[in-house]
N, C-alpha and C positions, 0 to 999 in steps of 0.2 A: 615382652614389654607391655604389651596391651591387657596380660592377665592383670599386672601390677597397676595398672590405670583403673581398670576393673576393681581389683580390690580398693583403692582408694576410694573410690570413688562410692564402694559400697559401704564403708568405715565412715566416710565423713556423712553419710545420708542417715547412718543407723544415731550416730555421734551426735548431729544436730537435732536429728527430731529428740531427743533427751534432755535437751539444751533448752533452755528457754532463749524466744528469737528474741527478744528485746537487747540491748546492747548491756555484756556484761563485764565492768571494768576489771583492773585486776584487785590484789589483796591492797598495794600501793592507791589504790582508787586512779588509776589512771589509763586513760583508752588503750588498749590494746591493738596495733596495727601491726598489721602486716603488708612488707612488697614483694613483688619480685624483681627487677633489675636494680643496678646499682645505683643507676639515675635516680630511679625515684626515691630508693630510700635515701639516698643523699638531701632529695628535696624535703621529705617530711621532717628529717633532722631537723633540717635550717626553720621550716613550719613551727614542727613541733614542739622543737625543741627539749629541755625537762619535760614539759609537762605531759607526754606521749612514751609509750616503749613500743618503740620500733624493732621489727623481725625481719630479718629481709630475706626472701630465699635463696637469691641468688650471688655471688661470690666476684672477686674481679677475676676478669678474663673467661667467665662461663657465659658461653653464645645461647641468649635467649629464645633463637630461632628454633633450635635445638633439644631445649634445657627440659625434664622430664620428671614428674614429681615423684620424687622419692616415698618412702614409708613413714619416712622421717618428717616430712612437711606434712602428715596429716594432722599431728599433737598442735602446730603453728596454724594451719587454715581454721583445724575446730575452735580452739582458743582463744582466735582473734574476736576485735567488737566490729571491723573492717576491714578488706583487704582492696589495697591501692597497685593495679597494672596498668602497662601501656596502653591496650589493647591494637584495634586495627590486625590482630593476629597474629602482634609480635611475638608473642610467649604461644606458638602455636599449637605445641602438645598440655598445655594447660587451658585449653580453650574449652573441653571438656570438662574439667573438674569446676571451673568458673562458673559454668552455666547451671552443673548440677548443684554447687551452690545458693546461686540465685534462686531456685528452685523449693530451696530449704528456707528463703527468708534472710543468708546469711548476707551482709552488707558487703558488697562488690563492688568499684569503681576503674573504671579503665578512665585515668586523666585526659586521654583523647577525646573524650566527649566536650573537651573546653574547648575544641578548635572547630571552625566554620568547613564541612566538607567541601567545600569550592575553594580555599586554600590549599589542600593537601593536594600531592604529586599521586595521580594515578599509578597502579601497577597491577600488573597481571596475574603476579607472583602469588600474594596472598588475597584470603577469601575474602576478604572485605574489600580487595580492588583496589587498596590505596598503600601508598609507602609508611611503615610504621615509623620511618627514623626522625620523628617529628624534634629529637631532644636538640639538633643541630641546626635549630633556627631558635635564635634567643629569642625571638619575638613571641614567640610560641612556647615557651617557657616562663616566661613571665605569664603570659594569658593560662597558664596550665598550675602556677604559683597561686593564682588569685584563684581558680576553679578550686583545687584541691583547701584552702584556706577556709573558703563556704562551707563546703564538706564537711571539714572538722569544729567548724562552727557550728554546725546544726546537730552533730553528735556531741559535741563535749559547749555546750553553752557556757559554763561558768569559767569556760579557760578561752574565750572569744578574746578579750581583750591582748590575752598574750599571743595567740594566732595573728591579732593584726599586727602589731607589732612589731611580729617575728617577720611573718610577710611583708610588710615595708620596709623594712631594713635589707631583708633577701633582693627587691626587687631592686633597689639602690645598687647593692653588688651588683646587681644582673644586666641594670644600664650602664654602668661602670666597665661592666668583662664586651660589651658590641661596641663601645666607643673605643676599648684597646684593640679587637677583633681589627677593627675597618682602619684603624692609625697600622696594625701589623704588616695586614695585606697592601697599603695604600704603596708600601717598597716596593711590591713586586710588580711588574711589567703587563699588563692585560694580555698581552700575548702569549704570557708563559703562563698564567691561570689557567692551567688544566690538569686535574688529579686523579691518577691512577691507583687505584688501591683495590684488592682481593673480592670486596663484593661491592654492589653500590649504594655504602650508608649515609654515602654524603652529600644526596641530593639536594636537600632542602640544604647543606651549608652553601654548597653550589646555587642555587635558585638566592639564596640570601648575601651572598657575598662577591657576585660575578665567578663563579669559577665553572667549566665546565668539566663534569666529573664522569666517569669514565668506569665500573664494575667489573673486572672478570668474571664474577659470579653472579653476576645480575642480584636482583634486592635481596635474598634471602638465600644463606648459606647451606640451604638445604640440596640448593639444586650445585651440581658438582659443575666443574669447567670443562669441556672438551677442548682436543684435540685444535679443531676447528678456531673455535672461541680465541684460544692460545695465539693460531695462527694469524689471525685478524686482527689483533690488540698487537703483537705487536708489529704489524705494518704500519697499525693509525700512531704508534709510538715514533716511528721513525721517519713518519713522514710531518706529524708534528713538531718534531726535534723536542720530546721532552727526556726534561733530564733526568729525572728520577722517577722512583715507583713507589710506593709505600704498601708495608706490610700493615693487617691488622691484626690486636693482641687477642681477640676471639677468634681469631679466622689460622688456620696452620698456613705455617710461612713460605711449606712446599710450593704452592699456587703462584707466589711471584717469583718464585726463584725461578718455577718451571720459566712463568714469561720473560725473565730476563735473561735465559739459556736462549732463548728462542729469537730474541732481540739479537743478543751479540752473537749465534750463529749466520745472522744477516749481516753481520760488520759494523754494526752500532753498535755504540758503548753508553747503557743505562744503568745510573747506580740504584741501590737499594736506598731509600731515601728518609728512613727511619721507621720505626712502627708507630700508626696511630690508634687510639682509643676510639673503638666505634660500637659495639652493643653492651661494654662492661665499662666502668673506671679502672682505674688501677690500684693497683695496693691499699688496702685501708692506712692510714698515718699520714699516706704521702699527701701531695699537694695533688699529682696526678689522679686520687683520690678522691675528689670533692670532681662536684660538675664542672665549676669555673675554673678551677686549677687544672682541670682536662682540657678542656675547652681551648684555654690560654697553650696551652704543651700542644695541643694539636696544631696552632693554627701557628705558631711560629716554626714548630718540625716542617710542616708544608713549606712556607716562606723563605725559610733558610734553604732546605735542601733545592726548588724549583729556580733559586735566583742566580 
């Protein structure tokens, strides 16, 4: 795999220097962007709207912790006038071709840089020391709305007006989807807010919603569960008394099944408590699809199944 990173990486350095760096729209006259997770291309839709063509690289249900640039995304990185990531190291095997981009001039952004480092959850996991799962604190979304918005203002100037627009209208939704968030959760009991689920992407929902949240895989899906791990989650399950578990749609389902074999070998009985959306969206069409329409599917699966 590392030859194939190599060769990109050689492709896209020979590709750009050929390229004039200035930003080059396409035949339509309009910016060419690129993302990678499903969050954000979701967000420059709502941004961009017409006036952008959006590429995204990555697909629903593909774990970006993971995800690894194919041959196929070099034609997409050269191409582009900008490429819009997480960063914080979420996309961790593209952290390489990112930099050796910047390097060529090409226009890079990891939306993270819209957040104050003394907000984010420390973590150990990845090299930048902090939790990448930033998209589950709306608050942080909206400030990541208005970051990427500038962005696209200062590359595409004559379509400013439409960017704000689009932007105010998104952020409206966005205040809209934490006033149903906080009315969803307000049912459920402060004692039973606590979420169990496959790795821990739901810190920041937990830091913003009261919930105490719980990883078998700790932050990033790369590191496997042991044994161990297994054994200890679910003693804190049982002597919690919660009721369910949740799978996630990037994460394989084995990991809770294991935990919940392990559970009712002890004489508890913990259900499977539905599957949440945590590094991908779901299906392009669906509702589950869009960030708000996730967002909303996630926090009432929790509600329902914990009450």
């Amino acid at each position: 795999m590392k030859k194939i990173t190599y060769l990109i990486l050689g492709v896209i350095t020979i590709s750009l220097s050929a390229c004039k760096t200035d930003a080059k729209k396409a035949a339509n006259g309009k910016l060419n962007v690129v993302t990678t997770t499903t969050m954000i291309t979701d967000l420059l839709h709502n941004i961009g709207g017409d006036a952008i063509n959006v590429v995204g690289l990555m697909g629903s249900g593909v774990d970006p912790h993971l995800y690894k640039a194919s041959e196929g995304d070099v034609a997409k990185l050269v191409n582009s006038d900008v490429v819009f990531y997480g960063g914080l190291h979420l996309e961790g095997k593209l952290v390489e071709v990112f930099e050796k981009m910047e390097k060529t001039n090409k226009k890079t952004i990891a939306v993270s840089n819209a957040l104050d480092e003394k907000e984010l959850i420390g973590s150990e996991y990845f090299a930048s020391n902090y939790d990448p799962h930033i998209w589950f604190n709306v608050t942080f979304w909206k400030q990541i709305t208005g970051y990427v918005t500038n962005e696209l203002k200062k590359l595409d100037p004559k379509n400013a007006a439409i960017y704000d627009e689009n932007s105010k209208n998104y952020l409206e939704k966005l205040s809209k989807l934490d006033e149903q968030i906080k009315t969803t959760i307000s049912d459920l009991p402060e004692d039973k807010r606590i979420l169990v689920t496959a790795h821990d992407a739901f810190n920041y929902f937990g830091k913003a919603y009261g919930f105490q949240v719980v990883g078998l895989q700790g932050l990033s899906t790369a590191t496997e569960a042991g044994v161990q791990d297994v054994q200890e989650l679910s003693k804190f399950i049982i002597e919690k008394k919660v009721k369910s578990i949740f799978v996630e749609s990037s994460v394989p389902k084995r990991t809770i099944e294991a935990l919940q074999a392990s559970v009712e070998s002890k004489g508890y009985n913990v259900t499977i408590g539905g599957t949440l959306y945590s590094d991908a969206l779901g299906n392009k069409g669906t509702v589950e699809g869009t960030y708000i329409g996730m967002f909303a599917y996630n926090v009432k699966t929790i509600v329902t199944a914990l009450k």
